[in-house]
C-alpha positions in Angstrom: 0.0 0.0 0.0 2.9 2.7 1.1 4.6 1.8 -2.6 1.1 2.6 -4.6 1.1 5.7 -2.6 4.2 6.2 -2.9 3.8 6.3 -6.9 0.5 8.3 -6.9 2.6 11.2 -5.0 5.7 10.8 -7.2 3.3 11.1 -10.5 2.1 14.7 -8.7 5.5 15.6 -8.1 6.2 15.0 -11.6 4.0 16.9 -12.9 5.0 19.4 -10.7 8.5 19.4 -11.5 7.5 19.6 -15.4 5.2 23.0 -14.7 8.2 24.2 -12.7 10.5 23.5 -15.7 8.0 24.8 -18.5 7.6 28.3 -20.4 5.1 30.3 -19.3 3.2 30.8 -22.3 0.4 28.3 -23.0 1.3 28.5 -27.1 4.5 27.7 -26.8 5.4 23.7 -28.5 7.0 23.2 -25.3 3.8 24.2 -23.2 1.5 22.1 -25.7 3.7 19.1 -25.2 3.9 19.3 -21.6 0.2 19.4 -21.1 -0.4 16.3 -24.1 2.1 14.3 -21.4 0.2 15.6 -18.6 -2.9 14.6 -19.9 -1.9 10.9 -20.4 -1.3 10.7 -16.5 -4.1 9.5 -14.8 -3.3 11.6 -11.9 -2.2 14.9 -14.0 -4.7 15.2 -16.1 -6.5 17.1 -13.9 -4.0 20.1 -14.0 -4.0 19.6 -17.7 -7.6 20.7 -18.3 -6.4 24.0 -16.3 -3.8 25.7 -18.7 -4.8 29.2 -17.5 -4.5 28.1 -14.1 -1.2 26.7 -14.6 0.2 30.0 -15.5 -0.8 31.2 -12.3 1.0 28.9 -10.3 4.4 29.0 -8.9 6.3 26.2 -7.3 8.9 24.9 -5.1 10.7 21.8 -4.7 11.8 20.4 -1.5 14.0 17.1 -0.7 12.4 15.2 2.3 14.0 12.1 3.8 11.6 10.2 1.7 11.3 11.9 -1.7 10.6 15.5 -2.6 7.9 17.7 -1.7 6.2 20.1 -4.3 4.3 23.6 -3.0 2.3 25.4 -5.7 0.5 28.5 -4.8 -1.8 30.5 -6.5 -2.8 34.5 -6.2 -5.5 34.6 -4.0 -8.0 35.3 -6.7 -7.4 31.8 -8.4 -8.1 30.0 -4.6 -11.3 28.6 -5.5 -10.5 27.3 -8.7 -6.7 25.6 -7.1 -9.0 24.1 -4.5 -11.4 22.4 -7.2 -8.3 21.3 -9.3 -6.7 19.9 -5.6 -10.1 18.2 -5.3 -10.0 16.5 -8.7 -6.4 14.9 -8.0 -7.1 13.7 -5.0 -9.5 11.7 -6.5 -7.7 10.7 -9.3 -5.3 9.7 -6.6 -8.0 7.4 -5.5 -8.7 6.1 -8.8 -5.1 5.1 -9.1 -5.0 3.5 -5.8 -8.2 1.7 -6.8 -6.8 -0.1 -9.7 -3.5 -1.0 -8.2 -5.5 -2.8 -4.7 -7.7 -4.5 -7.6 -4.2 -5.6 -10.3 
C-alpha cells in the first residue's frame, strides 16, 4: 500500500517538476507538449484541463527524507478554482489507488 502511494505522489510531483521546468506561455510547442504528457497521466490530467491556471502557479521543490515535496501556490483570486483542481487529484489519486489494490 505505502509503494502505490508512494507512486500516486511521485506522478504529482512530476507533474509538478515539469510546470516548474516549462515556459510560461500556454502557445508555446514546449507548453503544448507538456500538457499532451500531462494529460496521459491519470493523476495529471487534472491540472492539464487548467492551462490558464497553470500560469498562475508557482512552485517549489523540496528534498524530504523520503522523496521530494512540491508547494504550488496561487494568487489569492485563483483560490477557488486551485481548491477544485486539488479536489480533482485527489480523487484521481484514488482512482489510481483503486486499480492497483484490484491488479
Amino acid at each position: 500500500m505505502r509503494a502505490m502511494i508512494s507512486m500516486a505522489v511521485v506522478g504529482l510531483l512530476v507533474g509538478g517538476s515539469l510546470i516548474y521546468a516549462a515556459p510560461q506561455t500556454s502557445e508555446s510547442p514546449q507548453a503544448s507538449k507538456l500538457v499532451a504528457e500531462m494529460e496521459k497521466c491519470e493523476i495529471c490530467k487534472a491540472m492539464a484541463s487548467k492551462p490558464e491556471l497553470l500560469q498562475e502557479m508557482t512552485w517549489e521543490t523540496h528534498k524530504i527524507d523520503h522523496g521530494m515535496l512540491c508547494v504550488a501556490t496561487v494568487p489569492k483570486e485563483h483560490a477557488k478554482e486551485f481548491a477544485a483542481l486539488h479536489k480533482a487529484m485527489l480523487s484521481n489519486v484514488e482512482k489510481v489507488k483503486a486499480e492497483l489494490n484490484r491488479g
